[in-house]
C-alpha positions as CSV (number, residue, x, y, z in Angstrom):
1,X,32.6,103.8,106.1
2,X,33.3,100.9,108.6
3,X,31.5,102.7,111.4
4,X,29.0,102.5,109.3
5,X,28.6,99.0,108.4
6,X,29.4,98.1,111.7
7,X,26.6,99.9,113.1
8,X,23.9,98.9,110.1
9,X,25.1,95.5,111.4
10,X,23.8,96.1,114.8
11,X,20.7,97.3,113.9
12,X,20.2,94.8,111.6
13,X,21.2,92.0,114.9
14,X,18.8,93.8,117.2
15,X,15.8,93.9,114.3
16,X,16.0,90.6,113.8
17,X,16.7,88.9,117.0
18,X,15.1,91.1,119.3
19,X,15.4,89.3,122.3
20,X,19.2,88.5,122.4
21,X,19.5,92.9,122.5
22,X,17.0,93.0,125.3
23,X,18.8,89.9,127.2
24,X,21.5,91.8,128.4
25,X,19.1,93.2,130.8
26,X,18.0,90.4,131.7
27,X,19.4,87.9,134.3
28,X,21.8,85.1,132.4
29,X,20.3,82.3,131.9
30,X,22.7,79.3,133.2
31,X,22.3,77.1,130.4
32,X,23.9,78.8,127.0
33,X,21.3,78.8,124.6
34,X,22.2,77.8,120.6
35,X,21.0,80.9,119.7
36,X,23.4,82.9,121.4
37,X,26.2,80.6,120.1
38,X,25.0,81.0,116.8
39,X,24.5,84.8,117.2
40,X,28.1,84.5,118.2
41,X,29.0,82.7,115.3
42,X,27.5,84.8,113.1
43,X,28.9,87.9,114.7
44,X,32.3,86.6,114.4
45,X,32.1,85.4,110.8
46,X,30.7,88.9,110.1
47,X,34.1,90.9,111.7
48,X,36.4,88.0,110.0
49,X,34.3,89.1,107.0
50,X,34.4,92.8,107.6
51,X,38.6,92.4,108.5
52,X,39.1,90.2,105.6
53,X,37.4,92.5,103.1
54,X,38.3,96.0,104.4
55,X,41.6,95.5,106.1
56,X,42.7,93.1,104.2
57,X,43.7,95.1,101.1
58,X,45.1,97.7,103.3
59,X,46.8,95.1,105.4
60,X,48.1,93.0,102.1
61,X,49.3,96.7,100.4
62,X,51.2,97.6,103.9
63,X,53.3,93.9,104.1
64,X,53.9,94.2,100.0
65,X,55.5,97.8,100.8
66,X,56.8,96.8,104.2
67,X,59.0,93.7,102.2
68,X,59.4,96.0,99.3
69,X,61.0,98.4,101.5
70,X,62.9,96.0,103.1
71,X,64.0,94.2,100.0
72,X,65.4,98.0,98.8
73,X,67.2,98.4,102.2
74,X,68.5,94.8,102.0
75,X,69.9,95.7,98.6
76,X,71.2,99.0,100.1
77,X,73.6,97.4,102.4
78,X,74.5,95.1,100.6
79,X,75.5,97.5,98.1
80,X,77.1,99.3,100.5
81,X,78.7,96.2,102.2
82,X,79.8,95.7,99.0
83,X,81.3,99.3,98.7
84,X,82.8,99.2,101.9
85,X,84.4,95.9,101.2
86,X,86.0,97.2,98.3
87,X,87.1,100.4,100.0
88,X,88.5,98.4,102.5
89,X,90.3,96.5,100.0
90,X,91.8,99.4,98.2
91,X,93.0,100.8,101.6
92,X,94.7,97.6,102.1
93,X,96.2,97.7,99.1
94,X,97.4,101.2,99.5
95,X,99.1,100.5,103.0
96,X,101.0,98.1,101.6
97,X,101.8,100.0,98.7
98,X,102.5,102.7,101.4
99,X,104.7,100.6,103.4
100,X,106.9,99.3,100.9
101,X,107.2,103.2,99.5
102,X,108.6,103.6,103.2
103,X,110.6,100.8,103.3
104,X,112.4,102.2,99.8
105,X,112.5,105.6,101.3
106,X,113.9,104.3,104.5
107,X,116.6,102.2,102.7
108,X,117.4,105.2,100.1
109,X,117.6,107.6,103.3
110,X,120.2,104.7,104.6
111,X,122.3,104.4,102.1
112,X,122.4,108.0,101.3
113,X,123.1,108.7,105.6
114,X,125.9,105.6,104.9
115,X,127.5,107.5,101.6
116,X,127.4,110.9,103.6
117,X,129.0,109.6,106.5
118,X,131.9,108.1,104.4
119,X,132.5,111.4,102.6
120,X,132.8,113.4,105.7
121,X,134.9,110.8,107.7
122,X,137.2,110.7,104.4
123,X,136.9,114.6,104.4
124,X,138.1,114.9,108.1
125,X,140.8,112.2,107.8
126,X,142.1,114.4,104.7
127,X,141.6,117.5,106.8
128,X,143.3,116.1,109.8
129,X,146.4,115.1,107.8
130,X,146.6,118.0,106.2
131,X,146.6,119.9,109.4
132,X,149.3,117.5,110.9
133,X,151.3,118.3,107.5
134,X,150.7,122.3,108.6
135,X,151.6,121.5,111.7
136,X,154.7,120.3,111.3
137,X,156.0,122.1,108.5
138,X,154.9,125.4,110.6
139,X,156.0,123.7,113.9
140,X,159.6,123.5,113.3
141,X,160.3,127.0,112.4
142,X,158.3,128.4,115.0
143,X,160.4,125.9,117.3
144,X,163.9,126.9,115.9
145,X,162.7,130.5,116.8
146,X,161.9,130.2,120.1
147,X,165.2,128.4,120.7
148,X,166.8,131.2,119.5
149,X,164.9,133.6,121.2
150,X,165.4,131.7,124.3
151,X,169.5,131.3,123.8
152,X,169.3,135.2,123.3
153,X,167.2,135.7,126.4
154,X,170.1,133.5,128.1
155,X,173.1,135.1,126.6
156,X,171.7,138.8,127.8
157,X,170.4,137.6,130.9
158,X,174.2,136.2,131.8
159,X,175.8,138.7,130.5
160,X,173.7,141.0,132.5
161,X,174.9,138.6,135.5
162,X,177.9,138.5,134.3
163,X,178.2,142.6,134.4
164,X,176.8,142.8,137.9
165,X,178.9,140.8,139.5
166,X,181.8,142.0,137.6
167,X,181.0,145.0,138.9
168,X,179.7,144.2,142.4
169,X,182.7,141.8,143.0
170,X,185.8,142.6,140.8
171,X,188.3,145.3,141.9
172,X,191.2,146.4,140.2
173,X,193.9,143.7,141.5
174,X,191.2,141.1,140.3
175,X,191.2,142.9,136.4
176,X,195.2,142.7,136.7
177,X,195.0,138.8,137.5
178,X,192.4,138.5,134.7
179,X,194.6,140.1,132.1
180,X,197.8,137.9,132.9
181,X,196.1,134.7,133.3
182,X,194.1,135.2,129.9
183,X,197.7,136.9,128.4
184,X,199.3,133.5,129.6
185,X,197.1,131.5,128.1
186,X,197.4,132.9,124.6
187,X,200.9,132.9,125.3
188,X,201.2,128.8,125.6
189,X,198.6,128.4,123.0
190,X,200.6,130.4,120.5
191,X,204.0,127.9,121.1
C-alpha cells in the first residue's frame, strides 16, 4: 500500500511540475531556484506526512509493547530478586540453625567422648587392681613352690654329690673313722 502512494505521489510531482522531472537531464542550474526548494519542501512534508500517518501507528504500537514488555520483565526480576532474596535469607537462616545443631552435637559428642573416657579409665584402674590383687594372692604360692622345688632340686643334687664322692673318695679305713667320730659325738652329747 505505501508503494503505492509513494509512487501515485510521483506521478502526481512529475504531472504537475513537469519541468523539475525533466531537469535532472538537464545541466544544474547554479543558482537554486524557489521552485526546487519548494518542491523539496513539499516532498519532505509529504514523507513526514506519509511516516507520521503510516508508521506512526506501527511505530507507537511497537514502543507501547516494547515498554510493556519491558515493564513485565522489570516486574520479573524483581519478583525474582525478591525470591532470591528471600531464599537467600532462609539459607542464612538455616546455616545458622545448622551451625548451632553442630555446635550441640559437637558439645553432646564431647561430653559423651569425656563420660566414656572416665568409665573406661575407672574400668582399667579397677581391672588393674584387681589383677595386682590376683597377682599377689597367686604369686606367693606359686613362689613358696618353687622354693621348695628348688630346695628339693638341691637336697638331691647334694646328695647325688654327696654319694659320688662318697663313693669315688671314701675307702673302708675312712667309714671306720666316720663311725667313731660320729659314735663320739653322741657319746659326749649324751653326758
Amino acid at each position: 500500500m505505501m508503494k503505492k502512494w509513494i509512487t501515485s505521489a510521483a506521478i502526481f510531482g512529475a504531472a504537475f511540475f513537469p519541468r523539475l522531472a525533466l531537469a535532472a537531464t538537464e545541466q544544474p542550474e547554479q543558482q537554486g531556484s524557489s521552485l526546487l526548494l519548494a518542491f523539496f519542501v513539499i516532498n519532505f512534508i509529504l514523507f513526514g506526512f506519509v511516516l507520521v500517518h503510516f508508521a506512526g501507528p506501527v511505530a507507537k504500537k511497537f514502543f507501547a509493547d516494547r515498554a510493556a514488555r519491558i515493564r513485565s520483565d522489570l516486574s520479573r526480576a524483581q519478583s525474582a530478586f525478591a525470591e532470591a532474596q528471600d531464599l537467600a535469607n532462609k539459607a542464612a537462616a538455616r546455616m545458622a540453625a545448622l551451625e548451632a545443631e553442630l555446635k550441640k552435637t559437637a558439645a553432646e559428642i564431647e561430653d559423651e567422648t569425656r563420660f566414656q573416657v572416665a568409665k573406661v579409665t575407672e574400668l582399667a584402674k579397677s581391672t588393674a587392681e584387681r589383677i595386682r590383687r590376683d597377682a599377689t594372692l597367686s604369686t606367693a604360692p606359686l613362689a613358696e613352690a618353687a622354693k621348695r622345688r628348688v630346695r628339693a632340686g638341691l637336697a638331691e643334687t647334694a646328695a647325688t654329690l654327696a654319694r659320688d664322692l662318697i663313693e669315688r673318695d671314701f675307702q673302708r679305713d675312712d667309714q671306720g673313722r666316720l663311725i667313731e667320730g660320729f659314735m663320739e659325738k653322741l657319746g659326749s652329747g649324751v653326758r
